[in-house]
BALOBA-1460 file (C-alpha; in Angstrom, 3 decimals):
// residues 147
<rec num="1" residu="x" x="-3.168" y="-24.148" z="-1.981"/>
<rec num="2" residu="x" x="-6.376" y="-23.248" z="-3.388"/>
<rec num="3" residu="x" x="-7.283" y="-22.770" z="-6.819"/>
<rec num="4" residu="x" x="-8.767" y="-18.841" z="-7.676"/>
<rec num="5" residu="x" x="-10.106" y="-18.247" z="-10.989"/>
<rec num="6" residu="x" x="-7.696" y="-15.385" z="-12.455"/>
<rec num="7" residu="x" x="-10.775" y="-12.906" z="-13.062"/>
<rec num="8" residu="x" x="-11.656" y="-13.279" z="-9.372"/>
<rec num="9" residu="x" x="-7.919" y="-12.427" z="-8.288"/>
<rec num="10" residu="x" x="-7.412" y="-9.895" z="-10.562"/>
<rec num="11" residu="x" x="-10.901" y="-8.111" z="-9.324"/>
<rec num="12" residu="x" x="-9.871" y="-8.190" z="-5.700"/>
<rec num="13" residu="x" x="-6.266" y="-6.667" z="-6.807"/>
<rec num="14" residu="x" x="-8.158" y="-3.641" z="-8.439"/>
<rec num="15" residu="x" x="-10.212" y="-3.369" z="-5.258"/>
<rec num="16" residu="x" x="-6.970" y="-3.600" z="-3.415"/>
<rec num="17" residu="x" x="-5.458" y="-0.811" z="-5.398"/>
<rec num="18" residu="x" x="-8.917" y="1.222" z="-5.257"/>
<rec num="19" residu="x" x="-9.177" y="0.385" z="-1.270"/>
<rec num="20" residu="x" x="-5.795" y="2.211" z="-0.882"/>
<rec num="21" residu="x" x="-6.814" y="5.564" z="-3.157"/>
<rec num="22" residu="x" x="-9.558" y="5.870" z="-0.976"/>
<rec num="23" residu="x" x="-7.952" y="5.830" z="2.120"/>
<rec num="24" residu="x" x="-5.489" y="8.218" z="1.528"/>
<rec num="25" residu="x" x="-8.056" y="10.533" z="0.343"/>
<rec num="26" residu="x" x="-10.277" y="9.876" z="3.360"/>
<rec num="27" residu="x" x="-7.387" y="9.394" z="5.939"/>
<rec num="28" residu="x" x="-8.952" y="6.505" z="6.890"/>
<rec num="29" residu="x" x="-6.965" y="3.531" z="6.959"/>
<rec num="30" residu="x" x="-8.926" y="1.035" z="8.637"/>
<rec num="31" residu="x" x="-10.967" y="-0.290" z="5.525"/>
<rec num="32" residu="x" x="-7.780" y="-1.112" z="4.238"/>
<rec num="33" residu="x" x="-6.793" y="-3.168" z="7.398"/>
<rec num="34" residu="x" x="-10.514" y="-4.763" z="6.551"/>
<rec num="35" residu="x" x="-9.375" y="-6.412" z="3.282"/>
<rec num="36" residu="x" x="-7.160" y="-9.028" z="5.292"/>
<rec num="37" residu="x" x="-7.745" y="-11.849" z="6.126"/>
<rec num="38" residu="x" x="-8.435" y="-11.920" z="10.040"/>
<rec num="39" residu="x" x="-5.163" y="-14.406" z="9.838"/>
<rec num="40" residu="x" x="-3.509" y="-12.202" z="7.467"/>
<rec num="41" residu="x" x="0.428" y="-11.241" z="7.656"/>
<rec num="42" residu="x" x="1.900" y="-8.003" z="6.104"/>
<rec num="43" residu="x" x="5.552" y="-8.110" z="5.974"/>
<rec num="44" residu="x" x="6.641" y="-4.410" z="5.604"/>
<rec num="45" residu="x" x="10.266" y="-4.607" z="5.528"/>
<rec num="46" residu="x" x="10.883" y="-1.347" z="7.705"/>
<rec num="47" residu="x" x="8.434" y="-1.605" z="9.546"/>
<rec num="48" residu="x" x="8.376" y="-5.467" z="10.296"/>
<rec num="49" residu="x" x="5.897" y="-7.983" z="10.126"/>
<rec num="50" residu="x" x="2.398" y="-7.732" z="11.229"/>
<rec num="51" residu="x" x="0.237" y="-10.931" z="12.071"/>
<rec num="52" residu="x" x="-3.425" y="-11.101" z="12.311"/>
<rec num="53" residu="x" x="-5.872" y="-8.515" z="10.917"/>
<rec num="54" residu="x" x="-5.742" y="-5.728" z="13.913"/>
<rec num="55" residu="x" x="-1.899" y="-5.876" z="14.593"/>
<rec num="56" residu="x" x="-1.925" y="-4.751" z="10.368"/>
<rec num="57" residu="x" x="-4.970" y="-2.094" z="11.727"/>
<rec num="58" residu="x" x="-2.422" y="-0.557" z="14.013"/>
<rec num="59" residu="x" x="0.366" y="-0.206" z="12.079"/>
<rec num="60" residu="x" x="-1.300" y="1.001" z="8.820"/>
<rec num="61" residu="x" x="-3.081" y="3.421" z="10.584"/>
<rec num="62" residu="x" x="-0.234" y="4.912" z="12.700"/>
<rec num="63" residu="x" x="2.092" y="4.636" z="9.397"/>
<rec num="64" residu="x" x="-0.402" y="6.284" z="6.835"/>
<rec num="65" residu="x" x="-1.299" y="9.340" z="9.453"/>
<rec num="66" residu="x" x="0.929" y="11.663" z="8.473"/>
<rec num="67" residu="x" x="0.640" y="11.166" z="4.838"/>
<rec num="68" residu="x" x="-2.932" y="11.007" z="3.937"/>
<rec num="69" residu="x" x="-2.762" y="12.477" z="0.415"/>
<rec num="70" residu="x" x="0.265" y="9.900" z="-0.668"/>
<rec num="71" residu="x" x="-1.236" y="8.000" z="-3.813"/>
<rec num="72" residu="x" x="-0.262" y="4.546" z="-5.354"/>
<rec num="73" residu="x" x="-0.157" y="4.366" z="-9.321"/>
<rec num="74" residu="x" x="0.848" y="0.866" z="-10.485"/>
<rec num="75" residu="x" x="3.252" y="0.448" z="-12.866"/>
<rec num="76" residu="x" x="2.377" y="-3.119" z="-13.579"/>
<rec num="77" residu="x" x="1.129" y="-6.109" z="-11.998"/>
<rec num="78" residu="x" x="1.148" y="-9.710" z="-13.029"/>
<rec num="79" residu="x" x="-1.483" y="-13.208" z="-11.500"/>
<rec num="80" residu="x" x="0.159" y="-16.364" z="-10.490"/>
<rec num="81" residu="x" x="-3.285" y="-18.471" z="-9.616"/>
<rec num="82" residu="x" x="-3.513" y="-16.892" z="-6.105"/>
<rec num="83" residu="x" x="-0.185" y="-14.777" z="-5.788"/>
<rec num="84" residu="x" x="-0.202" y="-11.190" z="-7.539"/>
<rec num="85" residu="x" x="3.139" y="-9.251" z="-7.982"/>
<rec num="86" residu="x" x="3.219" y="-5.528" z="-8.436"/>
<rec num="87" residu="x" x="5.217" y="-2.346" z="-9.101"/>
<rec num="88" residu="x" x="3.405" y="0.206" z="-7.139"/>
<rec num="89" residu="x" x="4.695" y="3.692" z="-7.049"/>
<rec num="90" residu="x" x="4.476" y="5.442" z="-3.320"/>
<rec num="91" residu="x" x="4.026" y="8.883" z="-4.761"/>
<rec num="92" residu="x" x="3.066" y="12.677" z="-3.553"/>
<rec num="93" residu="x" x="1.681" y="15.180" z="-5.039"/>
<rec num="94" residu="x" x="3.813" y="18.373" z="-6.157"/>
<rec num="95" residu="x" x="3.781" y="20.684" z="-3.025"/>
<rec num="96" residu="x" x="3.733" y="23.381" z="-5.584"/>
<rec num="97" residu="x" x="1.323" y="22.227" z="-8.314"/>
<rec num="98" residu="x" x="3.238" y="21.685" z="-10.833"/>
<rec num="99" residu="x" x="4.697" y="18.900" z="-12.289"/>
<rec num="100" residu="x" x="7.888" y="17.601" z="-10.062"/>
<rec num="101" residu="x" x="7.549" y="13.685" z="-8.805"/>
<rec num="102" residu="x" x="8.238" y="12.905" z="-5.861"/>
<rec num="103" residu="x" x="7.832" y="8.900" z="-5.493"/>
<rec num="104" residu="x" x="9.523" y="5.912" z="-4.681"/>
<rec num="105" residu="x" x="8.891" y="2.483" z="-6.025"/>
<rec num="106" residu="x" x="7.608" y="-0.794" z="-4.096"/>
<rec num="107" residu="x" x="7.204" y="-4.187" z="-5.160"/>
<rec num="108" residu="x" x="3.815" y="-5.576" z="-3.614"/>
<rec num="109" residu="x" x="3.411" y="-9.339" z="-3.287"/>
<rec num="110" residu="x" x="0.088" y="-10.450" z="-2.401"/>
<rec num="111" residu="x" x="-1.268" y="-13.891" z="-1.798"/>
<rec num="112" residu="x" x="-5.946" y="-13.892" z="-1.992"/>
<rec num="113" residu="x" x="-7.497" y="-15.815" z="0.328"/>
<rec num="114" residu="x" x="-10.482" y="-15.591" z="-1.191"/>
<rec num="115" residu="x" x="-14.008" y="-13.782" z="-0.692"/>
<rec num="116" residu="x" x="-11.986" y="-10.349" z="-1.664"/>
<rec num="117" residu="x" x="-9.191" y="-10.893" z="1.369"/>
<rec num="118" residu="x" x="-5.648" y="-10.910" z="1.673"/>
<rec num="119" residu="x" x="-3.967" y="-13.542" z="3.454"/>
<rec num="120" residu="x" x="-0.131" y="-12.536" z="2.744"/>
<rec num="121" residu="x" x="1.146" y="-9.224" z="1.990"/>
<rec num="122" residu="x" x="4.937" y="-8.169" z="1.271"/>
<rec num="123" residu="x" x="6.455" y="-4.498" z="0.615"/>
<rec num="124" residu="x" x="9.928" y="-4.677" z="-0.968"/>
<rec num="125" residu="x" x="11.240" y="-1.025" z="-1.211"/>
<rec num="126" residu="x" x="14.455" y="0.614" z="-0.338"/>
<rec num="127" residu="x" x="13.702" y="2.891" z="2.991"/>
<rec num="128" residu="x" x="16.715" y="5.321" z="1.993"/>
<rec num="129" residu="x" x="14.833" y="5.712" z="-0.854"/>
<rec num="130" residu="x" x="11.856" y="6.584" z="1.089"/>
<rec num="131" residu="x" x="13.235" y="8.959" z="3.357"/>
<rec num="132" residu="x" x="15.118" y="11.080" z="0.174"/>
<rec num="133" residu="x" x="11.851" y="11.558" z="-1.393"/>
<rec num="134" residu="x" x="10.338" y="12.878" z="1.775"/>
<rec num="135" residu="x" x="13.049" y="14.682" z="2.807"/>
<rec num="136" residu="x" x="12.886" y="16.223" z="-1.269"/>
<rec num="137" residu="x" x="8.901" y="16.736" z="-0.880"/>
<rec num="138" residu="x" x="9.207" y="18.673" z="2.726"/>
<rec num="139" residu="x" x="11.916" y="21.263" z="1.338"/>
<rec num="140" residu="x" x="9.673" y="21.785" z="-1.330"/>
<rec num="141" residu="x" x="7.415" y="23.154" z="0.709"/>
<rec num="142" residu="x" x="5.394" y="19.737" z="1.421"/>
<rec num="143" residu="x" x="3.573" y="19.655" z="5.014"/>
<rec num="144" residu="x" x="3.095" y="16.429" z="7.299"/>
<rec num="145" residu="x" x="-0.530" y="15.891" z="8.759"/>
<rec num="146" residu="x" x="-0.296" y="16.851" z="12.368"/>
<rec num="147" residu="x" x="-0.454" y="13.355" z="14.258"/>
C-alpha cells in the first residue's frame, strides 16, 4: 500500500466533500464520477457495487437525479495514511424554509489513490432510514426533480 502524506489526503477529502456540494447544486454528477480512479469501486450498500470509473458515472448520475439540492455536512472525519472515515449527513433542505431537518446519516470510507482520486469508496447507511426521511420531506411539501 502506498504511503500518502496526511496533508495530501486530507486535501483531496475536502475536495471530495466540495466535489459533492457542487454537484448537487449544479445537478451535475459526472465531476464527481471524475474523482475516481478509472479502476475505482464504490460499494453503495443499496445500490450495490460499482467497478471501474463509468459503471460509478452511471449510477451516481441516475441516483442523484431526482435529488439535486440534497447537501452533505460532515459530522466528522478521521486519516488512516491512505483510508479516510467519515460521518456524512445526507440532508435536505426544509421544504418550507424553516428550520425542520430532514437527514439521514452515512458512514463514508474512502481509500486515495493518489493525484486527488479515489480508488475505494463505501456508503454504510440504513436504507429504511433513507426512505423515512424522504417519505417525511415529500409530505412536507418537498418535490422530486422530474427524471
Amino acid at each position: 500500500m502506498a504511503e500518502w502524506k496526511r496533508a495530501e489526503v486530507e486535501a483531496a477529502f475536502h475536495e471530495f466533500v466540495a466535489m459533492g456540494d457542487r454537484c448537487a447544486e449544479s445537478g451535475d454528477w459526472n465531476p464527481w464520477a471524475d474523482i475516481h480512479s478509472e479502476d475505482g469501486v464504490w460499494f453503495e450498500h443499496h445500490f450495490g457495487t460499482q467497478r471501474g470509473r463509468e459503471a460509478i458515472r452511471q449510477v451516481i448520475v441516475d441516483v442523484m437525479k431526482p435529488v439535486p439540492m440534497m447537501y452533505f455536512p460532515v459530522e466528522w472525519y478521521m486519516i488512516d495514511n491512505n483510508r479516510v472515515a467519515s460521518y456524512i449527513w445526507q440532508q435536505m433542505p426544509d421544504p418550507a424554509g424553516g428550520t425542520e431537518v430532514y437527514r439521514f446519516g452515512n458512514i463514508t470510507v474512502l481509500e486515495y489513490a493518489g493525484e486527488g482520486l479515489w480508488s475505494f469508496q463505501e456508503d454504510v447507511y440504513n436504507p429504511t432510514e433513507a426512505t423515512d426521511m424522504m417519505k417525511r420531506w415529500i409530505a412536507a411539501g418537498g418535490k422530486l426533480a422530474s427524471a
